[in-house]
Kinemage of the C-alpha trace (Angstrom):
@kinemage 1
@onewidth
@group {chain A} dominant
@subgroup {mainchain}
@vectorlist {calphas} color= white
{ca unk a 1} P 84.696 47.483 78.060
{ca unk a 2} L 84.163 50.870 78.800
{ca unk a 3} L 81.528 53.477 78.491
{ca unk a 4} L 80.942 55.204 75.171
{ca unk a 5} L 82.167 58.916 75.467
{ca unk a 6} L 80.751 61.649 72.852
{ca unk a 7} L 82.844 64.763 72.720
{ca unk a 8} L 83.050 67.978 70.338
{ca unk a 9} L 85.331 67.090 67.266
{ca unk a 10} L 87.948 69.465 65.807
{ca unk a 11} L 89.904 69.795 62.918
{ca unk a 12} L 92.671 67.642 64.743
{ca unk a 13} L 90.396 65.331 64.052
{ca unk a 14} L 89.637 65.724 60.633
{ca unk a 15} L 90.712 62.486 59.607
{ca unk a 16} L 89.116 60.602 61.487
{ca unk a 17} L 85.935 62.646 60.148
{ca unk a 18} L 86.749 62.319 56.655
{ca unk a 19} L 86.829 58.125 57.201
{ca unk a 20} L 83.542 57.857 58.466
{ca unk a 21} L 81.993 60.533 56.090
{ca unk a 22} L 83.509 58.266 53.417
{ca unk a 23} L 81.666 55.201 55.251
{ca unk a 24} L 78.259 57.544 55.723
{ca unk a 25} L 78.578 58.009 51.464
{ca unk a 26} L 79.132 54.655 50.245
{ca unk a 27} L 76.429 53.388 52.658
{ca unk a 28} L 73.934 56.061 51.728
{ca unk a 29} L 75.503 58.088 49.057
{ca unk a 30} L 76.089 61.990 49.077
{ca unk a 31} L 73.872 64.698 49.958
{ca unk a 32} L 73.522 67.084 47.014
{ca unk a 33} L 74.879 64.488 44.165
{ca unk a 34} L 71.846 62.334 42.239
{ca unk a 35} L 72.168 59.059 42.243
{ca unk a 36} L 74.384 56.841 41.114
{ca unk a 37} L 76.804 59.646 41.200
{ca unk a 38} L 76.539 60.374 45.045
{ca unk a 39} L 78.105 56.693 45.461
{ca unk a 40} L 81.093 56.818 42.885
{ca unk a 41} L 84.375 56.930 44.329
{ca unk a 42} L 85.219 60.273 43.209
{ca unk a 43} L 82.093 61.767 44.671
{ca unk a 44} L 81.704 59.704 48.104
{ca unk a 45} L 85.710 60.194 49.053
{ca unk a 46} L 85.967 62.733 51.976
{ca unk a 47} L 89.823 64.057 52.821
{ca unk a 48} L 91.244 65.969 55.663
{ca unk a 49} L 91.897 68.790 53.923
{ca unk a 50} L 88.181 68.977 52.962
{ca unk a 51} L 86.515 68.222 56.404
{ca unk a 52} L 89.036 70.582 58.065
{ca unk a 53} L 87.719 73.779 55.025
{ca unk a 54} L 84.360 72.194 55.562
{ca unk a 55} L 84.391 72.101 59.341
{ca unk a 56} L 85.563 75.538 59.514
{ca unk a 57} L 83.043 77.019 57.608
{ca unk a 58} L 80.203 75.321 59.121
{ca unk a 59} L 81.997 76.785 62.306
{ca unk a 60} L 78.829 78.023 65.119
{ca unk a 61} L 76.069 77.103 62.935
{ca unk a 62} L 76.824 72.777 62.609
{ca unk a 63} L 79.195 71.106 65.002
{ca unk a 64} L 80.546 67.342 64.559
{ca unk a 65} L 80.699 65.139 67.451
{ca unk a 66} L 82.844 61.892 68.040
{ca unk a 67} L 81.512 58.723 69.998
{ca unk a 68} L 84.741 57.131 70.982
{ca unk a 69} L 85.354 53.860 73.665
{ca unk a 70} L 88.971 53.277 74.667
{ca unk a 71} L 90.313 55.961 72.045
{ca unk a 72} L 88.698 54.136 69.350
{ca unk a 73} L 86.528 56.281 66.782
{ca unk a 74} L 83.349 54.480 67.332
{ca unk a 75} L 81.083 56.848 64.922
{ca unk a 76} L 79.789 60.311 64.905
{ca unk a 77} L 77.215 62.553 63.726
{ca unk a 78} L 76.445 66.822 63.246
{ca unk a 79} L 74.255 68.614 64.828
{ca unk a 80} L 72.660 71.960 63.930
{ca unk a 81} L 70.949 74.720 65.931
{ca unk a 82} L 68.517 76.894 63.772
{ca unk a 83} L 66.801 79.584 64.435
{ca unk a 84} L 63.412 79.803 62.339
{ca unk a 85} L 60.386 81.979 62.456
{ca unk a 86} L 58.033 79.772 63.763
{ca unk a 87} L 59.508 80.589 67.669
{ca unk a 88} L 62.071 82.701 69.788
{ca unk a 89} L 64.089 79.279 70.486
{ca unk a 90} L 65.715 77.260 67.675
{ca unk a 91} L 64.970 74.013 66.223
{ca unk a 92} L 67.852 71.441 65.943
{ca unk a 93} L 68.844 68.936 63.272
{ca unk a 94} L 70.605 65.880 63.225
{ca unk a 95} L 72.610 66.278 59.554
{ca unk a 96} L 74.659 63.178 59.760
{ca unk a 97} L 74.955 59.884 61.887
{ca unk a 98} L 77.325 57.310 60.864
{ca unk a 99} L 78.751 54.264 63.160
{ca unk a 100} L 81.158 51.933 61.992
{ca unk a 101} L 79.955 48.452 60.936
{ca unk a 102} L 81.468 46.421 63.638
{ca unk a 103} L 80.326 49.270 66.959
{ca unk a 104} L 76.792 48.852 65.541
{ca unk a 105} L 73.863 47.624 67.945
{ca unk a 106} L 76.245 48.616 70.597
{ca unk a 107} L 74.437 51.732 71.806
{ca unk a 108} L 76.748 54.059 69.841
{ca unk a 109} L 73.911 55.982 67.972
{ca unk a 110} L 71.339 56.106 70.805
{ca unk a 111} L 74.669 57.884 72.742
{ca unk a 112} L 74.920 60.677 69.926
{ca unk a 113} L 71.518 61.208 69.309
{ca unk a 114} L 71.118 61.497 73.125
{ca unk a 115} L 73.292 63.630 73.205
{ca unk a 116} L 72.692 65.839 70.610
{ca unk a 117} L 69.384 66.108 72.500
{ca unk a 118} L 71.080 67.324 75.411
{ca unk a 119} L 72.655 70.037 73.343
{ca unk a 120} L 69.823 70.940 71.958
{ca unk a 121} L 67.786 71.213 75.330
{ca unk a 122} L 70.096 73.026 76.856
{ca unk a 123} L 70.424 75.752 73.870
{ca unk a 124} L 66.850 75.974 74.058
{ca unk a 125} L 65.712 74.289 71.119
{ca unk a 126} L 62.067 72.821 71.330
{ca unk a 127} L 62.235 69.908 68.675
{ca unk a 128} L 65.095 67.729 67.340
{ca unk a 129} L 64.791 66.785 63.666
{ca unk a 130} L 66.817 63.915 62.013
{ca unk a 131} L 67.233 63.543 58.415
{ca unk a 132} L 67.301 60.357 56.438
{ca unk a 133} L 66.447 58.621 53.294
{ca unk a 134} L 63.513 57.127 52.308
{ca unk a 135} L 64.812 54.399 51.407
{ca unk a 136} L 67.178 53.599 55.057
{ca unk a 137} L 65.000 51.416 56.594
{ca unk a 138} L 67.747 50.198 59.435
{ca unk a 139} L 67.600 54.265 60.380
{ca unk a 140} L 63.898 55.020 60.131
{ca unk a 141} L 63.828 51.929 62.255
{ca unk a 142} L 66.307 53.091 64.978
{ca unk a 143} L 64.455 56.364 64.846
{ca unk a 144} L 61.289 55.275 65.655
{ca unk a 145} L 62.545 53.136 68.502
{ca unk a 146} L 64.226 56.529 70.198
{ca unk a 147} L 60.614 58.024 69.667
{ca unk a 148} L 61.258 59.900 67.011
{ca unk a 149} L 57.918 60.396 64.414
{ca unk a 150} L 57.756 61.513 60.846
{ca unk a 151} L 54.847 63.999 60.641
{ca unk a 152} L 56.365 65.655 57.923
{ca unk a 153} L 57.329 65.046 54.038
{ca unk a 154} L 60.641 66.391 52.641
{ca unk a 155} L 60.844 67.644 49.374
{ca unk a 156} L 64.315 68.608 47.503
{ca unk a 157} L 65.652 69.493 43.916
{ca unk a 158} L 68.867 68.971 42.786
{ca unk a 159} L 69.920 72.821 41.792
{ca unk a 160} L 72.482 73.499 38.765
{ca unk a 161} L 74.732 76.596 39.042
{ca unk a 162} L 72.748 77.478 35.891
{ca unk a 163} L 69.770 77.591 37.852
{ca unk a 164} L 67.028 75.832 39.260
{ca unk a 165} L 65.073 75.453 35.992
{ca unk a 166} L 67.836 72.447 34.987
């Protein structure tokens, strides 16, 4: 068995993308949908066509990377790279991390999130932060292993076009 590779994703590989987005929503539901809704099938089904509009509009602020091992699509996750106000470098955030069911325990997320480190290092970037639920106790748990703390509380409100007053 081979060594797991991580490389840049593009929209050739928007497929592949959408697959595992779909797997990242029915295991933790959609970001920006309440629950139940985030996990219905007609909220938590990702296509092509909408990773590839998606991907290109996210274009130099989040990119997607692929872990792959023998040409299989192993899992992937986004990173971004944001500047803020608080310093001259920017911070980076790990949006998504999915691996397939049957590649997990195998290393595959420790290789994207080190590597999304890398990224970040070399950009400049002075702290990683990863999002998750509060309720993904398998990820808080991987987390913490890769020494990751949680010295912060995240707050969010679902908005309405209508308004945030909904």
């Amino acid at each position: 068995m081979s060594d797991i590779v991580v490389r840049k994703a593009t929209v050739v590989d928007a497929e592949t993308v959408a697959a595992m987005m779909t797997g990242l929503s029915f295991s933790v539901g959609v970001s920006g949908i309440p629950e139940p809704a985030a996990r219905e099938p007609a909220n938590a089904i990702f296509t092509a066509p909408v990773v590839t509009r998606r991907m290109r509009a996210m274009a130099h602020v989040e990119e997607v990377y692929l872990a792959e091992r023998d040409g299989d699509a192993l899992g992937f996750m986004s990173l971004r790279l944001v500047p803020y106000l608080d310093q001259d470098v920017p911070y980076a955030e790990v949006m998504n991390l999915f691996v397939h069911a049957k590649y997990q325990r195998q290393g595959v997320a420790r290789a994207l999130v080190s590597f999304a480190e890398k990224i970040a290092a070399a950009q400049g970037a002075t702290v990683m932060r990863i999002l998750t639920g509060d309720d993904n106790l398998n990820a808080q748990a991987f987390y913490r292993a890769a020494g990751y703390d949680m010295p912060n509380v995240s707050f969010e409100k679902f908005l309405t076009p209508e308004g945030a007053n909904a």
